[in-house]
N, C-alpha and C positions, 0 to 999 in steps of 0.2 A: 562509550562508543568512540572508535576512533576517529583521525580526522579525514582518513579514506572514506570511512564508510556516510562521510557528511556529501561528498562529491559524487553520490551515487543517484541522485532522487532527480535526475535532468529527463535521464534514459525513458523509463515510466511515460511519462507526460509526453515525451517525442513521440513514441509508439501511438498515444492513444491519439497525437494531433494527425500523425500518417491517415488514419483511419478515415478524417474527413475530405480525403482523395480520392473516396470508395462511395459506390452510389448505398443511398441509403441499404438497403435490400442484403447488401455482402456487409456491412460494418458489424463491429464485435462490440464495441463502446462506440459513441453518437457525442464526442466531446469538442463542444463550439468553442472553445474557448481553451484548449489546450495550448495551441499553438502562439497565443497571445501572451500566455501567463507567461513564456519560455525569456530565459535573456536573449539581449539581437544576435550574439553570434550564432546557438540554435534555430532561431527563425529564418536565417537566413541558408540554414543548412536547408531545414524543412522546406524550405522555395524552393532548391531545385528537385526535391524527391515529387515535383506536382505531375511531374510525365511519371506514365505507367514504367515505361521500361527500367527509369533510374530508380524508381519505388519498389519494381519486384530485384533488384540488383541488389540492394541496400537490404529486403528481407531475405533474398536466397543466400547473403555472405553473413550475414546474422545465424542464418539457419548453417550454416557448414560451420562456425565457431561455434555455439553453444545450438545444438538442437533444442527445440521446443520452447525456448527461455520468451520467443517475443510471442508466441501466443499464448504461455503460460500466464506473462504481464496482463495482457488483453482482455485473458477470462477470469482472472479474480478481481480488476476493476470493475468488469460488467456484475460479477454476482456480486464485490460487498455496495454496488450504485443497487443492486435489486433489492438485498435486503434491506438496503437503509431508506427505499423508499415506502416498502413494502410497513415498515417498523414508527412512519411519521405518525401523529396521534394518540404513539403508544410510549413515546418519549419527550422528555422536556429538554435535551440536551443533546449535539454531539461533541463530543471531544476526539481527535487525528493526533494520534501519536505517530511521531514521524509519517508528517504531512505533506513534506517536501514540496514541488511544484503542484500539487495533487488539485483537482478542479474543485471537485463534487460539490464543497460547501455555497459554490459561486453560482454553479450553472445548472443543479440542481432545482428544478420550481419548486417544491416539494419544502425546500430546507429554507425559505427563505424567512420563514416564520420562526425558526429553528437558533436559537443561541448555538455557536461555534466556537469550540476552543480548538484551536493547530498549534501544535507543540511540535518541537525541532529544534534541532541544533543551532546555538546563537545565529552562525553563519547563514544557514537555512532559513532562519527567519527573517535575519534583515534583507537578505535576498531577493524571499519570497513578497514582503511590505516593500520594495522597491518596484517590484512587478503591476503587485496591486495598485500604488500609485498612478504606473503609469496608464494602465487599465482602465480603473476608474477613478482614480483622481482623489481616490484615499480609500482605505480599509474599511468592504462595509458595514455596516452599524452593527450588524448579529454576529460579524466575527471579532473572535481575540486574536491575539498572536502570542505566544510562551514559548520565549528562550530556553530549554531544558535541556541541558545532560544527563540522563539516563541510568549513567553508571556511576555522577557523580553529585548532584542533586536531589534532593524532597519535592517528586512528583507531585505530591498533594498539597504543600506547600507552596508550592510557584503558581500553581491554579489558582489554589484559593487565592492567594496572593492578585489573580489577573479577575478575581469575581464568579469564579465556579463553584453551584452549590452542591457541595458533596452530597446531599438528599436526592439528587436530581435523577430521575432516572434518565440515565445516560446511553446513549447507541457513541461506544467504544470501537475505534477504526484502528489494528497496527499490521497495517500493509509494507511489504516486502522489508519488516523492521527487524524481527526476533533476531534474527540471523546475526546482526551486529552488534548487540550486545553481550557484557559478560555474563554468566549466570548468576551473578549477584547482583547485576539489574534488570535481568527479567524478573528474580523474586524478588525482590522492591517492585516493581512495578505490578507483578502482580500481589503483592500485598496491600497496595493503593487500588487495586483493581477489587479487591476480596471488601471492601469497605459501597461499594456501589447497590444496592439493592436494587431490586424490581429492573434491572438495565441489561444490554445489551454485549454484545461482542466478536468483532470477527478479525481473526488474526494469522496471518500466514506463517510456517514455518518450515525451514530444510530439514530434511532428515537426519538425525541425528549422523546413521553411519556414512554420512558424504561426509559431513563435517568430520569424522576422526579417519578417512580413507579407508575404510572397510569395505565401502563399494562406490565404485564413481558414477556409473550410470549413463556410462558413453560419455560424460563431461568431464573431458580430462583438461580443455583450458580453462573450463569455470574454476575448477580445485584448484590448479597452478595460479589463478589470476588473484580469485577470493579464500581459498581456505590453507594453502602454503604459505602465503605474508600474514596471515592472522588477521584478518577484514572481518570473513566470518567467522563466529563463535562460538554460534551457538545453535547446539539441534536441537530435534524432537524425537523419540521413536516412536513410530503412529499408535505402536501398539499403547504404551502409555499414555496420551492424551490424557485421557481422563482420569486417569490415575494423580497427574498433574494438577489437575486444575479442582480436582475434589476440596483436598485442603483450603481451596481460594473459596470456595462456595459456586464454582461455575459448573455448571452441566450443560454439556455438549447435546445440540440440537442437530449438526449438519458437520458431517467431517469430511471434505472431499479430496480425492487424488485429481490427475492428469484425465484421465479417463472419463468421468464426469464428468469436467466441466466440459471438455469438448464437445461432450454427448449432446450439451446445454446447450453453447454457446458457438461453436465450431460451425459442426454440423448443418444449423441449420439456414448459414450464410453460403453452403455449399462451396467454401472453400478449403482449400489439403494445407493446413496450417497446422503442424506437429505442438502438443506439450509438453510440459518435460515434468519427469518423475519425482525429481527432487524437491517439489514444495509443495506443501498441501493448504488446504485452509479450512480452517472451523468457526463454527456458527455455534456458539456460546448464551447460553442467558441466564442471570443470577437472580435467584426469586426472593 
């Protein structure tokens, strides 16, 4: 994983803390605690986005650079927060690959009974455990925190190493990750994934043909910003999914586009928030 793609995981968290600027009834994610986790100088930014007019400025200039990319963020936080609540009772574990500022294991009720392991990038982690600190005044008892590189570490070893029972069935998170590694650690990682029994998973990823410019998808600064310096790395082709993940032992439960989740999640807050084509996410489970 590069060391661009460790300075990425602020964005996410910003978007979801926007949201509590919105009366309950229009919000996409319901995140108390976004805004808090963030370092001061994004707090301080998200202060002034509290007036409407500077908040719809900041999403309409968002939405003229990359169409669709801040509601796309929006709606696969709300569905893997759904699935993983939906999934509590039926797991003893979650583990957050590339976990970045990411709330869920904190402010979720649901999880608090719940062992957590967040994995990220050295940087990412001491970051994130400085935040924590100052939040609540240490890292709480059900979480871990695991330094890992991706591309250049033994995922399964750093776990185990932090007290993760490989036995465990595990509800698996890697939100906005794939994208940034090489493809010789996404398979490491899913070959530490293919060892998980009776567990979970849901993982977003780019389409393959943005990432080799075969088609952009109206997102011609995303490609210039992330796939021309080599940030991202790595695609999918939807149609193989499962062709993918067979090998690993996972079978695909829920594979969704753009279109779907809006359908989901958009829609029914009645506001005209565009997503974008190029990332999907799948709902995985290993028997």
């Amino acid at each position: 994983m590069t060391q661009a793609a460790a300075s990425t995981g602020l964005g996410p968290t910003a978007a979801a803390a926007l949201e509590r600027y919105l009366p309950p009834g229009r919000r996409i994610v319901d995140d108390d605690l976004a805004r808090r986790i963030l370092p001061a100088p994004m707090r301080a930014f998200l202060a002034l986005m509290r007036m409407a007019p500077a908040r719809n400025w900041l999403i309409a200039a968002s939405e003229r650079r990359t169409p669709g990319v801040w509601g796309g963020i929006l709606c696969r936080k709300r569905y893997i927060d759904d699935k993983l609540v939906a999934s509590v009772g039926q797991i003893d574990a979650m583990v957050n690959l590339g976990a970045g500022f990411d709330t869920r294991a904190y402010r979720l009720p649901t999880l608090v009974e719940v062992p957590v392991w967040e994995v990220d990038q050295p940087q990412n982690i001491a970051a994130k455990r400085d935040r924590l600190l100052a939040v609540f005044g240490q890292v709480p008892a059900h979480v871990r925190l695991v330094p890992v590189d991706f591309d250049t570490q033994d995922l399964g070893a750093e776990l185990a190493s932090s007290g993760y029972p490989r036995d465990a069935r595990t509800f698996f998170v890697m939100e906005g990750v794939t994208q940034y590694l090489t493809e010789e650690g996404i398979r490491a990682t899913f070959a530490f994934l293919a060892q998980s029994k009776r567990s979970r998973l849901v993982f977003t990823y780019v389409r393959k043909d943005f990432i080799e410019g075969r088609s952009r998808y109206g997102q011609e600064r995303l490609f210039r910003q992330y796939v021309l310096p080599r940030t991202w790395l790595f695609g999918m082709d939807p149609l193989g999914v499962d062709a993918f993940l067979e090998p690993y032992g996972w079978r695909v439960v829920e594979h969704l586009g753009a279109e779907e989740l809006a359908e989901s999640y958009v829609k029914p807050t009645g506001r005209e928030l565009a997503t974008t084509p190029i990332e999907r996410i799948v709902y995985a489970e290993h028997l």
